[in-house]
GUDRENVO-948116 format. One record per atom (N, C-alpha, C): residue number from 1; residue in three letters; atom name; z, x negated, y. Coordinates in nm, 4 decimals. Example, Ala and Ser with C-alpha at 12.3 -4.5 7.8 and 13.67 -1.06 7.14 Angstrom:
BEGIN
<n:1, res:ALA, atom:N, pz:0.7800, px:-1.3190, py:-0.5690>
<n:1, res:ALA, atom:CA, pz:0.7800, px:-1.2300, py:-0.4500>
<n:1, res:ALA, atom:C, pz:0.7800, px:-1.3200, py:-0.3300>
<n:2, res:SER, atom:N, pz:0.7080, px:-1.2850, py:-0.2250>
<n:2, res:SER, atom:CA, pz:0.7140, px:-1.3670, py:-0.1060>
<n:2, res:SER, atom:C, pz:0.7870, px:-1.2900, py:0.0030>
END
This chain:
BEGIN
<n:1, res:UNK, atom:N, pz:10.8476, px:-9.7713, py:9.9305>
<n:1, res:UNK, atom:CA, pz:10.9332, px:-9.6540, py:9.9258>
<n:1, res:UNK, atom:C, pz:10.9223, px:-9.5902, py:9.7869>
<n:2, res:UNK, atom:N, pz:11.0177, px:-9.5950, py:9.7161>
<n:2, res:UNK, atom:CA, pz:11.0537, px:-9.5514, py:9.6347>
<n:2, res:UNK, atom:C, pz:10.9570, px:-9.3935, py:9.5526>
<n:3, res:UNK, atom:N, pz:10.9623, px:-9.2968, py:9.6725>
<n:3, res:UNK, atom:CA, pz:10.9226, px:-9.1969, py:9.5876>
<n:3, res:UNK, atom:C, pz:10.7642, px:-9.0947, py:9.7111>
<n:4, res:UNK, atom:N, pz:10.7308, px:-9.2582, py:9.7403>
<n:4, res:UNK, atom:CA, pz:10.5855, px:-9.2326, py:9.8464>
<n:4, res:UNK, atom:C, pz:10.4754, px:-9.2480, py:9.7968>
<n:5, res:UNK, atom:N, pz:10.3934, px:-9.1248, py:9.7592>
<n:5, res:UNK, atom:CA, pz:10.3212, px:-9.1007, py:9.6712>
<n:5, res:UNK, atom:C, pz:10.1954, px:-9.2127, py:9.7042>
<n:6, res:UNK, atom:N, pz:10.1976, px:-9.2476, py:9.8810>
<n:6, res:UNK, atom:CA, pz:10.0901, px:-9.3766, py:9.8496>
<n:6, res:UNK, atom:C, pz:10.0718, px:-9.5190, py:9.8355>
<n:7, res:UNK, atom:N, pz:10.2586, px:-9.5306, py:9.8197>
<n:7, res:UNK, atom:CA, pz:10.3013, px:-9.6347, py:9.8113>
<n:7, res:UNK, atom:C, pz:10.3288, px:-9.6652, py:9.6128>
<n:8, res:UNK, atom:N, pz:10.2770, px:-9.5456, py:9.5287>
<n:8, res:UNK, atom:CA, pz:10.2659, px:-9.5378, py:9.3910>
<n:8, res:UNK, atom:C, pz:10.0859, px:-9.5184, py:9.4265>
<n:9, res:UNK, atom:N, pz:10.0325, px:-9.5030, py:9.4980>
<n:9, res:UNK, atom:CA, pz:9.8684, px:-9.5551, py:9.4562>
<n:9, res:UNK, atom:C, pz:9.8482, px:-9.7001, py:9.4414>
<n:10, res:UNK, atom:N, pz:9.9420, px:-9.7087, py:9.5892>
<n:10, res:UNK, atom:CA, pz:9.8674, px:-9.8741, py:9.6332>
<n:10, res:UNK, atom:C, pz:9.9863, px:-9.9522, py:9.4880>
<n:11, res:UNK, atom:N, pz:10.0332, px:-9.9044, py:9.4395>
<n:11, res:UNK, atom:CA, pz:10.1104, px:-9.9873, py:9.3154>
<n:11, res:UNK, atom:C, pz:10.0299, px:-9.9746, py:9.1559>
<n:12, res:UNK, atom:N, pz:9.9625, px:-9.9067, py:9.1856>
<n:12, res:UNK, atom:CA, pz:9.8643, px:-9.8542, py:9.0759>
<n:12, res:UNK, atom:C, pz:9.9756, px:-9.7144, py:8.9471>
<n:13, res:UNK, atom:N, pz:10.0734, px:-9.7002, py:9.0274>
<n:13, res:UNK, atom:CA, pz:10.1216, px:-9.6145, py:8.9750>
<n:13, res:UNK, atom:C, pz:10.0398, px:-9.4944, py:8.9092>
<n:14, res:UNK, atom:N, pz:9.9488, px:-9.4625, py:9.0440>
<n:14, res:UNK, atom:CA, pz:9.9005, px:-9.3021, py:9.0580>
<n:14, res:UNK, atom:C, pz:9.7476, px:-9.3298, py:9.0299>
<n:15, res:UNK, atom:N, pz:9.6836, px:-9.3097, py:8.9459>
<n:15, res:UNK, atom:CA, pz:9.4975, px:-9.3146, py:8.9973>
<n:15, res:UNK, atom:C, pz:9.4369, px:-9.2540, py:9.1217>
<n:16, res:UNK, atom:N, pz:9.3732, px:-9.3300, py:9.1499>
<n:16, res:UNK, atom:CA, pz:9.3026, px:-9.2405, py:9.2603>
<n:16, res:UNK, atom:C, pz:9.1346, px:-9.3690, py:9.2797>
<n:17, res:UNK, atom:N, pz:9.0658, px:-9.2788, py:9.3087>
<n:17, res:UNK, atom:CA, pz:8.9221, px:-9.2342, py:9.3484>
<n:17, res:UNK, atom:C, pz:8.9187, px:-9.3922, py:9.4684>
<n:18, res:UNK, atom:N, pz:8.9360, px:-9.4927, py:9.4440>
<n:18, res:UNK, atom:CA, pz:8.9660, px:-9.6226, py:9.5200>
<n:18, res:UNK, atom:C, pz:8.8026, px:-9.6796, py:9.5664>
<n:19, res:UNK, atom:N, pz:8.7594, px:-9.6782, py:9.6643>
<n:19, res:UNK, atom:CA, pz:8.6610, px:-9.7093, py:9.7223>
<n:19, res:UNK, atom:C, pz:8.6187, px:-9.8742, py:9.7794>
<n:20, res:UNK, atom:N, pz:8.7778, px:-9.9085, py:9.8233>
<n:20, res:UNK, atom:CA, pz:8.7582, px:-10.0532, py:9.9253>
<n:20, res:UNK, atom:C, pz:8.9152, px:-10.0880, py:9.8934>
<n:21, res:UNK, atom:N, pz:8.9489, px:-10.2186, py:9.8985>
<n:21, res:UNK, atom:CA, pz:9.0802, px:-10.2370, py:9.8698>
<n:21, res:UNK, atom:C, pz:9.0931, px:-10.3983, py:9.9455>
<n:22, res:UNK, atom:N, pz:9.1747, px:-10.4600, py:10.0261>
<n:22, res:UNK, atom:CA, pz:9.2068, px:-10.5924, py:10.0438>
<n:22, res:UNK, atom:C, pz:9.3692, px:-10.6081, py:10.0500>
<n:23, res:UNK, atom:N, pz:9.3828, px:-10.7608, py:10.1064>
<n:23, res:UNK, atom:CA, pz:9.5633, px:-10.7655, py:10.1277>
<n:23, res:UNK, atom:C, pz:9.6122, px:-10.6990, py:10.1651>
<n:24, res:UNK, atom:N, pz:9.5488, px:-10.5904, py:10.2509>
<n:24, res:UNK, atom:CA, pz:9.6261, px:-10.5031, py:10.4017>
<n:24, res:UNK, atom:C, pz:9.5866, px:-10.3393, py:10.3459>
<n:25, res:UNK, atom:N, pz:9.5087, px:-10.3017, py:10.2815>
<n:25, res:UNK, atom:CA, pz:9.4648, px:-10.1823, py:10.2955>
<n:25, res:UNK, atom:C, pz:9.4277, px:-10.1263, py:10.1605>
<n:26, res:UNK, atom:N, pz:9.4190, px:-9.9853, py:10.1626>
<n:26, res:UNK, atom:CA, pz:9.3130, px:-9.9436, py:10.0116>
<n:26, res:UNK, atom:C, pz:9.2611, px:-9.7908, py:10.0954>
<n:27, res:UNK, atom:N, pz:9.1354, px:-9.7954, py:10.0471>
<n:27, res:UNK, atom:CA, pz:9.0664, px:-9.6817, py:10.1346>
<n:27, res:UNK, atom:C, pz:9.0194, px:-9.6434, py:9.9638>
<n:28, res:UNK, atom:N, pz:9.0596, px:-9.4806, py:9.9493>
<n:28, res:UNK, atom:CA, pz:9.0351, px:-9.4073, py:9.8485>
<n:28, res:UNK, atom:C, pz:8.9684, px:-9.2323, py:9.8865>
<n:29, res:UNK, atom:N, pz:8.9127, px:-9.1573, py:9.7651>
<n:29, res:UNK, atom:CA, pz:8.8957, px:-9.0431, py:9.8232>
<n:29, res:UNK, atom:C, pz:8.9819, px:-8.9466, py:9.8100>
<n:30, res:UNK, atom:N, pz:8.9915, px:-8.8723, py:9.9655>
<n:30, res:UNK, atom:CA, pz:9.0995, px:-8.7848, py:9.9355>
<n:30, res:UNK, atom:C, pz:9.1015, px:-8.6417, py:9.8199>
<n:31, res:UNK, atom:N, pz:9.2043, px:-8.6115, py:9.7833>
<n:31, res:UNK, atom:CA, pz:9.1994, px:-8.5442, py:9.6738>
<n:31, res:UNK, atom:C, pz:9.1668, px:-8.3926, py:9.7464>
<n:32, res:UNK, atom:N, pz:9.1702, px:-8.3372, py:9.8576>
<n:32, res:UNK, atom:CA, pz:9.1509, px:-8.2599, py:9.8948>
<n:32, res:UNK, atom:C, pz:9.0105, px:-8.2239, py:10.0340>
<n:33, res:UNK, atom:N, pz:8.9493, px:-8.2972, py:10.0077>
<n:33, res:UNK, atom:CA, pz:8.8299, px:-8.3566, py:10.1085>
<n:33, res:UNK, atom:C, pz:8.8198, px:-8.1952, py:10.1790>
<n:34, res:UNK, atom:N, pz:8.7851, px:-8.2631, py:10.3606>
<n:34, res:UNK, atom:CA, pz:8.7556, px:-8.1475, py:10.4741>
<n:34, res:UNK, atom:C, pz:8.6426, px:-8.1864, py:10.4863>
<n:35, res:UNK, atom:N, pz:8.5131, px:-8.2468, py:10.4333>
<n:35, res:UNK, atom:CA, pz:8.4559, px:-8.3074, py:10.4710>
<n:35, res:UNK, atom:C, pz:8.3616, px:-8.3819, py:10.3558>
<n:36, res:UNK, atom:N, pz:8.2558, px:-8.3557, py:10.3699>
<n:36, res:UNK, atom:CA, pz:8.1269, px:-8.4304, py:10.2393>
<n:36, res:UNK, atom:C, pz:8.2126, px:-8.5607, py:10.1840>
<n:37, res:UNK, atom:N, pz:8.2058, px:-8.6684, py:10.2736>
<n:37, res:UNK, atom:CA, pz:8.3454, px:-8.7561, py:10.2758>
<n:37, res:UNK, atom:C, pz:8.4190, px:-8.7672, py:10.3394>
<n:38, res:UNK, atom:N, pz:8.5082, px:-8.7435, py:10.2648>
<n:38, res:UNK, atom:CA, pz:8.6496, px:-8.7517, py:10.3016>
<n:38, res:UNK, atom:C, pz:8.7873, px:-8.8751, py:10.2600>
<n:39, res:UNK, atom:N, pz:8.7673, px:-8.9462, py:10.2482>
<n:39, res:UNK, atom:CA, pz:8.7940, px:-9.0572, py:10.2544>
<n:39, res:UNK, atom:C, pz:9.0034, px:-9.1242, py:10.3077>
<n:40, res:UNK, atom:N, pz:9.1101, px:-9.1475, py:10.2457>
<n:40, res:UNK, atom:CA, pz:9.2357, px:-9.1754, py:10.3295>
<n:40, res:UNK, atom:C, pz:9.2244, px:-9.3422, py:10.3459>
<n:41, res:UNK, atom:N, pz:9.2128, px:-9.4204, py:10.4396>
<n:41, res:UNK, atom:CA, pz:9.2775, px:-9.5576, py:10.4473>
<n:41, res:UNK, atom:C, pz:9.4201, px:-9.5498, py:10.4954>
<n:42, res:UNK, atom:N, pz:9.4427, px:-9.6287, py:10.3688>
<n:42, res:UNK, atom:CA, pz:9.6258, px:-9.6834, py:10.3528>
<n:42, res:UNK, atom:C, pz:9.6677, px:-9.8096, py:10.3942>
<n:43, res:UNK, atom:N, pz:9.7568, px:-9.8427, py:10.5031>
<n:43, res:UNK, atom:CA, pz:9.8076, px:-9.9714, py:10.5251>
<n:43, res:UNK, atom:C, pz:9.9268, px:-9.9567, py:10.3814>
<n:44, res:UNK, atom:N, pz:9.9145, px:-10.0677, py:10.3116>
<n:44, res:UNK, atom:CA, pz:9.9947, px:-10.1498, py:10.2051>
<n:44, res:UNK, atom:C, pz:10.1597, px:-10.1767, py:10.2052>
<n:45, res:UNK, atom:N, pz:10.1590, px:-10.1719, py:10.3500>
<n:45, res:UNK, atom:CA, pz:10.2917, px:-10.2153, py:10.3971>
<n:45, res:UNK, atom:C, pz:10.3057, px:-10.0251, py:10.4646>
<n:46, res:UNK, atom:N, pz:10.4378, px:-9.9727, py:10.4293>
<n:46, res:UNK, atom:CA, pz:10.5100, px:-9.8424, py:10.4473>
<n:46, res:UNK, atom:C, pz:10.5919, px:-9.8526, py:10.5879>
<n:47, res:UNK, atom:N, pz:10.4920, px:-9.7754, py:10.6723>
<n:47, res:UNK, atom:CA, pz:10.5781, px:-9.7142, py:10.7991>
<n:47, res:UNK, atom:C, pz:10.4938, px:-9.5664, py:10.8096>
<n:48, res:UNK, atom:N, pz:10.5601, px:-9.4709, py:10.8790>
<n:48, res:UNK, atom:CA, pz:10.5078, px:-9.3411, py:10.8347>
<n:48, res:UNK, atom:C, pz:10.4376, px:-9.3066, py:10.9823>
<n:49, res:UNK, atom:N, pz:10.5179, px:-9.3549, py:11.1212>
<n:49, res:UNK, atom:CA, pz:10.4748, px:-9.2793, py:11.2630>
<n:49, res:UNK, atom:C, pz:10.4093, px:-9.4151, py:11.2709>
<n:50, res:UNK, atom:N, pz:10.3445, px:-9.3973, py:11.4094>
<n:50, res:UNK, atom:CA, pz:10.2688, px:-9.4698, py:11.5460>
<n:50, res:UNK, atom:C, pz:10.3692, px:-9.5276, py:11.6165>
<n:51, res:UNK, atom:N, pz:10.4954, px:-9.4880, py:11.6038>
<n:51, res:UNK, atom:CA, pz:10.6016, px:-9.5046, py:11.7172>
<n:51, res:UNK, atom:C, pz:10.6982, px:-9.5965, py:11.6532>
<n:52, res:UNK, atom:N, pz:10.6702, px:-9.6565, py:11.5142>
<n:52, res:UNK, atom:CA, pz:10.6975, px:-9.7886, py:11.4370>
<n:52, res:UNK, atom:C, pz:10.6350, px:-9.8961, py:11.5096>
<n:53, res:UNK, atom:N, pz:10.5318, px:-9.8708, py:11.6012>
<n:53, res:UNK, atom:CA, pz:10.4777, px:-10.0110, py:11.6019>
<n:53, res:UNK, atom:C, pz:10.5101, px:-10.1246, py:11.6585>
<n:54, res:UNK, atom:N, pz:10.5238, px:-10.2284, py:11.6008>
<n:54, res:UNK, atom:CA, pz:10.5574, px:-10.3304, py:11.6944>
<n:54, res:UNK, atom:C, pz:10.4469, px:-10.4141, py:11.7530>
<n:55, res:UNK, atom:N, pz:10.4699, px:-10.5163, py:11.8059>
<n:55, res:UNK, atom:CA, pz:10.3135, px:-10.6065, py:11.8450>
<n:55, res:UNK, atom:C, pz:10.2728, px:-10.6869, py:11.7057>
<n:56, res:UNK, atom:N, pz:10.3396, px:-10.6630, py:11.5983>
<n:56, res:UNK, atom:CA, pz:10.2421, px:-10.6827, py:11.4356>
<n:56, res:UNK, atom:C, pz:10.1648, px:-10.5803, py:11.4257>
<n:57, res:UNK, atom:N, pz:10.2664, px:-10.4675, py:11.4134>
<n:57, res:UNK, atom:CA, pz:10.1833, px:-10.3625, py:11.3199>
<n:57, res:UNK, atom:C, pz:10.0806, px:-10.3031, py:11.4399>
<n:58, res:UNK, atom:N, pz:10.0561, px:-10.3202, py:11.5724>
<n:58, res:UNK, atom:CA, pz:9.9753, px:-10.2870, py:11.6694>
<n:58, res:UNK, atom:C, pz:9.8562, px:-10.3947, py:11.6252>
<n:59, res:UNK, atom:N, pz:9.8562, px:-10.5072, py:11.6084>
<n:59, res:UNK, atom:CA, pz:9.7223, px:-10.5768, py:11.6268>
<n:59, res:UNK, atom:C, pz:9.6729, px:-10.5717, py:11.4635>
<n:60, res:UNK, atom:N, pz:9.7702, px:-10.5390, py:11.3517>
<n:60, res:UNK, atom:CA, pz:9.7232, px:-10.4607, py:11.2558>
<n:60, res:UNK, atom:C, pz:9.6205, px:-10.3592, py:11.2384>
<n:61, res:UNK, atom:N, pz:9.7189, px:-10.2667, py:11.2838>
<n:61, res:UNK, atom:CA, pz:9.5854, px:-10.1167, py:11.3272>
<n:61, res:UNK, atom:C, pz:9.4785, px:-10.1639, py:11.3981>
<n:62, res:UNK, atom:N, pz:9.4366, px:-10.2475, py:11.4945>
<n:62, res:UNK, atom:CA, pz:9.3648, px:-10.2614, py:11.5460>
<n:62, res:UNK, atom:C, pz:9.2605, px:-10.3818, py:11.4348>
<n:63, res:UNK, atom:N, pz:9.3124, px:-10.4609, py:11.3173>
<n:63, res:UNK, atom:CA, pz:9.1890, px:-10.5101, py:11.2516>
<n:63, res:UNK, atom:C, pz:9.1974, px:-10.4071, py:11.1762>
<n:64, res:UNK, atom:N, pz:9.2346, px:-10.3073, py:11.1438>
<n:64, res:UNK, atom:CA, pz:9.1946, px:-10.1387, py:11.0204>
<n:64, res:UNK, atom:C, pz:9.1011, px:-10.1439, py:11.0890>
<n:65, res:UNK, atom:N, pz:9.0996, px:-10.0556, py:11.2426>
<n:65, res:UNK, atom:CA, pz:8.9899, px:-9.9724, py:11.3249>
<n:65, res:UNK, atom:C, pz:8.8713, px:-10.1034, py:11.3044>
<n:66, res:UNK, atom:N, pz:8.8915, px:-10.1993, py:11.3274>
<n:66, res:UNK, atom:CA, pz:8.7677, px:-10.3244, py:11.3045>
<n:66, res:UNK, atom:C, pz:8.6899, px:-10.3141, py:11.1173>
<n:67, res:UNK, atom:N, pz:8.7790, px:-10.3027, py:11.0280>
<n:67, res:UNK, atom:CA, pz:8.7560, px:-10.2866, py:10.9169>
<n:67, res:UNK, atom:C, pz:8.6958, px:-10.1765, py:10.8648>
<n:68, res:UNK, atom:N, pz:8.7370, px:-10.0678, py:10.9703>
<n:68, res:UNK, atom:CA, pz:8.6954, px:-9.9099, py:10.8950>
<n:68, res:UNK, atom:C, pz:8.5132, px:-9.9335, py:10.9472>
<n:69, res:UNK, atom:N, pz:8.5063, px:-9.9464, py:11.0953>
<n:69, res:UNK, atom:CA, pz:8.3732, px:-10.0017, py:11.1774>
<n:69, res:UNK, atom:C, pz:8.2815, px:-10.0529, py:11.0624>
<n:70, res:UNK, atom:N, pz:8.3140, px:-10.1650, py:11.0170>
<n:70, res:UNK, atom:CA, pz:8.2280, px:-10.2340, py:10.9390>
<n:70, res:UNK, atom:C, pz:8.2034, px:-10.2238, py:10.7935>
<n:71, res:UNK, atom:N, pz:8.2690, px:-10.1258, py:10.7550>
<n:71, res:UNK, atom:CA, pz:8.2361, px:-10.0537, py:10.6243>
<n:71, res:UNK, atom:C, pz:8.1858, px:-9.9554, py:10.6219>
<n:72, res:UNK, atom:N, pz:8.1911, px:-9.8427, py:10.7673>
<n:72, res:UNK, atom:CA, pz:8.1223, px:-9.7382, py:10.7818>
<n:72, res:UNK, atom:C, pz:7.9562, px:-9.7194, py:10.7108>
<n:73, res:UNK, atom:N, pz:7.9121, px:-9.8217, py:10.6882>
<n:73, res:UNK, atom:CA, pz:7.7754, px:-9.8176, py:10.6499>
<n:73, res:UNK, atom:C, pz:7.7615, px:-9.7984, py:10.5171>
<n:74, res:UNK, atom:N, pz:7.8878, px:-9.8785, py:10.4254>
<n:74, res:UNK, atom:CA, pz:7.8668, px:-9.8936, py:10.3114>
<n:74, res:UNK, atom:C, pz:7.9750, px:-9.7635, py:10.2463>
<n:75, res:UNK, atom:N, pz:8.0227, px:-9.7066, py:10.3162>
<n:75, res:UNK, atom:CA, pz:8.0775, px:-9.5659, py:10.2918>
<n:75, res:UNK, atom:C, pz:8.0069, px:-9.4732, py:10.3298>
<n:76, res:UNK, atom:N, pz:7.9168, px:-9.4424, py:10.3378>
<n:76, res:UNK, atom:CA, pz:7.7484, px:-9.3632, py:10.3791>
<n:76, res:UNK, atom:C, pz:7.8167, px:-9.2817, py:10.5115>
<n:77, res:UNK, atom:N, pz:7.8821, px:-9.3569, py:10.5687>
<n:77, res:UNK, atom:CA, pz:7.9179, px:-9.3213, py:10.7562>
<n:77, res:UNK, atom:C, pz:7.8363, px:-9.3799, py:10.8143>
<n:78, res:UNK, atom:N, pz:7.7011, px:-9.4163, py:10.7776>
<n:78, res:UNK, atom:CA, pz:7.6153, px:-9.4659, py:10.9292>
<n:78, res:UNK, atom:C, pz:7.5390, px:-9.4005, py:11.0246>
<n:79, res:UNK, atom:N, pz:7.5551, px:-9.2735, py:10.9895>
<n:79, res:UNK, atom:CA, pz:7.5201, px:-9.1413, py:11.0928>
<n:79, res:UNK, atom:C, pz:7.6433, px:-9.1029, py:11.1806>
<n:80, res:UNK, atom:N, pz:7.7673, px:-9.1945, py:11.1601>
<n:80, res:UNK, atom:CA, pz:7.8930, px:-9.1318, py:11.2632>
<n:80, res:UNK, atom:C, pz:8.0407, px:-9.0864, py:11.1675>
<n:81, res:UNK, atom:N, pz:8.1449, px:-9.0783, py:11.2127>
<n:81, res:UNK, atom:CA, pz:8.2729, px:-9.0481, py:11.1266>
<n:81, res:UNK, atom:C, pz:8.3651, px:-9.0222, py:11.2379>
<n:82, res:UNK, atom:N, pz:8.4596, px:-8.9207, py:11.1876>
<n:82, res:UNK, atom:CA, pz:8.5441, px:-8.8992, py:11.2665>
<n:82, res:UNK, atom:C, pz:8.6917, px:-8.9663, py:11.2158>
<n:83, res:UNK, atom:N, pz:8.8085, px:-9.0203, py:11.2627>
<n:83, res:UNK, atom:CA, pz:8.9467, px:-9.0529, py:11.2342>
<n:83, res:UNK, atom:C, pz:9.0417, px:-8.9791, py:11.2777>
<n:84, res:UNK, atom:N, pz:9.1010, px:-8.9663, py:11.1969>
<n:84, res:UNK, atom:CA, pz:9.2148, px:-8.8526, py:11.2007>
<n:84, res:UNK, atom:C, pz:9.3719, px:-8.9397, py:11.1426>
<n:85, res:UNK, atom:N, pz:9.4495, px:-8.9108, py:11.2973>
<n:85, res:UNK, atom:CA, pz:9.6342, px:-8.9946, py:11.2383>
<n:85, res:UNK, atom:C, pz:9.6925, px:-8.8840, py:11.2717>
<n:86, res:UNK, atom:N, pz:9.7510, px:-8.7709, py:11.1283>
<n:86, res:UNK, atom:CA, pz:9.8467, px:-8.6808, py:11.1890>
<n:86, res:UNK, atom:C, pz:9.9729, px:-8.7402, py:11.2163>
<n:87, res:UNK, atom:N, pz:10.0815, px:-8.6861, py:11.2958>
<n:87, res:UNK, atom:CA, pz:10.1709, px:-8.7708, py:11.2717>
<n:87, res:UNK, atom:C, pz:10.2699, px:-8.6354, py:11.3517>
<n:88, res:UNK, atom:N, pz:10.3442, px:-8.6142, py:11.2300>
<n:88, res:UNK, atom:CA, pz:10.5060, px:-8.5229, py:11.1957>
<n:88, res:UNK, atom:C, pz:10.4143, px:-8.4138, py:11.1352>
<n:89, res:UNK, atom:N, pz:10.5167, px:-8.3226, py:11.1086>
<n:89, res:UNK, atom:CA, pz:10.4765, px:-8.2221, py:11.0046>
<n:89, res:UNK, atom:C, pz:10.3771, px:-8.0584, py:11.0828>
<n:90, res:UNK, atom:N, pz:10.4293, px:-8.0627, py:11.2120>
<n:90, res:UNK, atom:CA, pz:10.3539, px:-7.9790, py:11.3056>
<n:90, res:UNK, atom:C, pz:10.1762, px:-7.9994, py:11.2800>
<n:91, res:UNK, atom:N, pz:10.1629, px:-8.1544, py:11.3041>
<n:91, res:UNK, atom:CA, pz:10.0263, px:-8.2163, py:11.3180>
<n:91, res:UNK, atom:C, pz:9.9430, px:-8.2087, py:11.1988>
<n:92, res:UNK, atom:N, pz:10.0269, px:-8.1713, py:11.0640>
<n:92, res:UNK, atom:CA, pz:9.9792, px:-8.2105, py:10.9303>
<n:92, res:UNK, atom:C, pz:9.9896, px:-8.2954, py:10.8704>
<n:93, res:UNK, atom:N, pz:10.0494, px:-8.3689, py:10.8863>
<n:93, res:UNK, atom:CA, pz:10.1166, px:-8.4792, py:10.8421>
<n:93, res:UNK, atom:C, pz:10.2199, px:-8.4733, py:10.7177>
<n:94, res:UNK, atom:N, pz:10.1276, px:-8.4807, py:10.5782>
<n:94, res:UNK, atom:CA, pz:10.2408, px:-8.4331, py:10.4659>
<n:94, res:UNK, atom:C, pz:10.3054, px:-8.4958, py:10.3738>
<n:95, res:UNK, atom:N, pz:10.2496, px:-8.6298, py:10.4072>
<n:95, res:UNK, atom:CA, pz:10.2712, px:-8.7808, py:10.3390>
<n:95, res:UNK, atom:C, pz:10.3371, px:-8.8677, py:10.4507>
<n:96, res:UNK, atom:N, pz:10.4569, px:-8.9290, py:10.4655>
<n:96, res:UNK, atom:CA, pz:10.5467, px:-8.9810, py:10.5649>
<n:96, res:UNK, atom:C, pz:10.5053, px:-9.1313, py:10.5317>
<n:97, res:UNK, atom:N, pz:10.4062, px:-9.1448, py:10.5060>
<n:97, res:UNK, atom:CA, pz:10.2812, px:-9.2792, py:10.5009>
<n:97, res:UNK, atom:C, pz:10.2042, px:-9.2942, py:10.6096>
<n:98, res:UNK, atom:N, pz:10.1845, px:-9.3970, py:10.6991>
<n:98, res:UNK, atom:CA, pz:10.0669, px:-9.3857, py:10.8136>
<n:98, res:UNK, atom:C, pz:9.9466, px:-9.3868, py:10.7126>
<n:99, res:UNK, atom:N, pz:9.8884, px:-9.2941, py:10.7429>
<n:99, res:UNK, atom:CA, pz:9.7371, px:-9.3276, py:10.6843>
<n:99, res:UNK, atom:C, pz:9.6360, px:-9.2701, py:10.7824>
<n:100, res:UNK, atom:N, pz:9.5124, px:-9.3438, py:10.7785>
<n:100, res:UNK, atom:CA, pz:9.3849, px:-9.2505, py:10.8457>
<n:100, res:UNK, atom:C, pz:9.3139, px:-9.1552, py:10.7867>
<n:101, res:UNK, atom:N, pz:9.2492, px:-9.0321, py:10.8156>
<n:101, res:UNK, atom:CA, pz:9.1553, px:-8.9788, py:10.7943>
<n:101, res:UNK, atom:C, pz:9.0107, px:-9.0062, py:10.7919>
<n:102, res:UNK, atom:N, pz:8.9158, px:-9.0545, py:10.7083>
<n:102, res:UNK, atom:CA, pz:8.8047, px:-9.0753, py:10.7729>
<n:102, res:UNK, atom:C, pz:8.7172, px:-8.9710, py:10.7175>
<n:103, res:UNK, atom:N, pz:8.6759, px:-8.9082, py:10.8139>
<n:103, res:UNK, atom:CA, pz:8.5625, px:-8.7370, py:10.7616>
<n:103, res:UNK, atom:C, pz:8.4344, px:-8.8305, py:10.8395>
<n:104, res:UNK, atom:N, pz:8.3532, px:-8.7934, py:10.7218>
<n:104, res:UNK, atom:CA, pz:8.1684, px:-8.7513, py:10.7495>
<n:104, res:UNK, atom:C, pz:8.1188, px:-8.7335, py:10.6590>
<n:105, res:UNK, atom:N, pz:7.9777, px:-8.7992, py:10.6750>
<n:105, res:UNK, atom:CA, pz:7.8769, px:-8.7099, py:10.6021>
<n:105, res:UNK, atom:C, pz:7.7805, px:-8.5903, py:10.5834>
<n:106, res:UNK, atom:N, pz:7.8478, px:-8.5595, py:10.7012>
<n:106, res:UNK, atom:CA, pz:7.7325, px:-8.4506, py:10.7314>
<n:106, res:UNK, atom:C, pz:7.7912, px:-8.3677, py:10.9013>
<n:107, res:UNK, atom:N, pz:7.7847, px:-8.2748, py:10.9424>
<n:107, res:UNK, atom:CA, pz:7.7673, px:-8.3058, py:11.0909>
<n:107, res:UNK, atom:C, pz:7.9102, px:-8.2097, py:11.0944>
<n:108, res:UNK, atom:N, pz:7.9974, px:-8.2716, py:11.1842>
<n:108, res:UNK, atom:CA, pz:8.1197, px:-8.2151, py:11.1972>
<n:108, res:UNK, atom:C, pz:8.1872, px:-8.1202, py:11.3359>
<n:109, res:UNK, atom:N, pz:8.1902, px:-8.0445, py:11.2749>
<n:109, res:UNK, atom:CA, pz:8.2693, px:-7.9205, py:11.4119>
<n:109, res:UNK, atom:C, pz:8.3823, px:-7.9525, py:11.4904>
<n:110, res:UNK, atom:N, pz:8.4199, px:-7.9205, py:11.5621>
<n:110, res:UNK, atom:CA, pz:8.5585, px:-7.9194, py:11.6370>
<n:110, res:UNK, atom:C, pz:8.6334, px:-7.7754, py:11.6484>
<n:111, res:UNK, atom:N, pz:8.6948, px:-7.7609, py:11.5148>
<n:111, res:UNK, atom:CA, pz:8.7924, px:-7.5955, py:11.5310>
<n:111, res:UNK, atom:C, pz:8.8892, px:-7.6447, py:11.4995>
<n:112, res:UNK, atom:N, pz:8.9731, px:-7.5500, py:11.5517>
<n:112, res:UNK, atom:CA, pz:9.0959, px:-7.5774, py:11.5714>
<n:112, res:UNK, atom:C, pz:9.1584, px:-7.4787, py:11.3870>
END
């Protein structure tokens, strides 16, 4: 997409704080961290909702959630992390990019 600010990371358009990167993904830090780390993983390929998915992009997300798991350690998440998918603009959702949230690092609240 043309003018999707994480579709100019994953192009190397934009710099960013790039942590983990393969064919499918780039996990960078977010520029606005809620969280000791704060962390966005980006699928490579541009769909913005959950409600895109087909039975690709479903068993997709499902090797991310396998991928995020097994890096958790080496992203100093081995005490626990929370994931966060806003999705529309109500939810927070301000980038029309699916991306995850990954917060930790130190012990996390539940407020609203």
């Amino acid at each position: 997409m043309e003018n999707c600010i994480f579709c100019k990371i994953i192009a190397g358009e934009i710099p960013s704080a790039k942590v983990y990167e393969d064919g499918e993904i780039v996990i960078f830090k977010d520029i606005a961290p809620l969280a000791k780390i704060h962390l966005l993983c980006v699928p490579k390929e541009h769909f913005a909702y959950l409600s895109e998915l087909d039975d690709g992009r479903a068993a997709f997300l499902g090797r991310v959630l396998k991928k995020i798991a097994a890096l958790a350690p080496t992203l100093g998440l081995a005490d626990g992390y929370r994931l966060v998918i806003n999705q529309g603009e109500s939810a927070g959702q301000s980038v029309k990019h699916l991306h995850i949230h990954i917060l930790g690092g130190e012990t996390l609240s539940w407020e609203k």
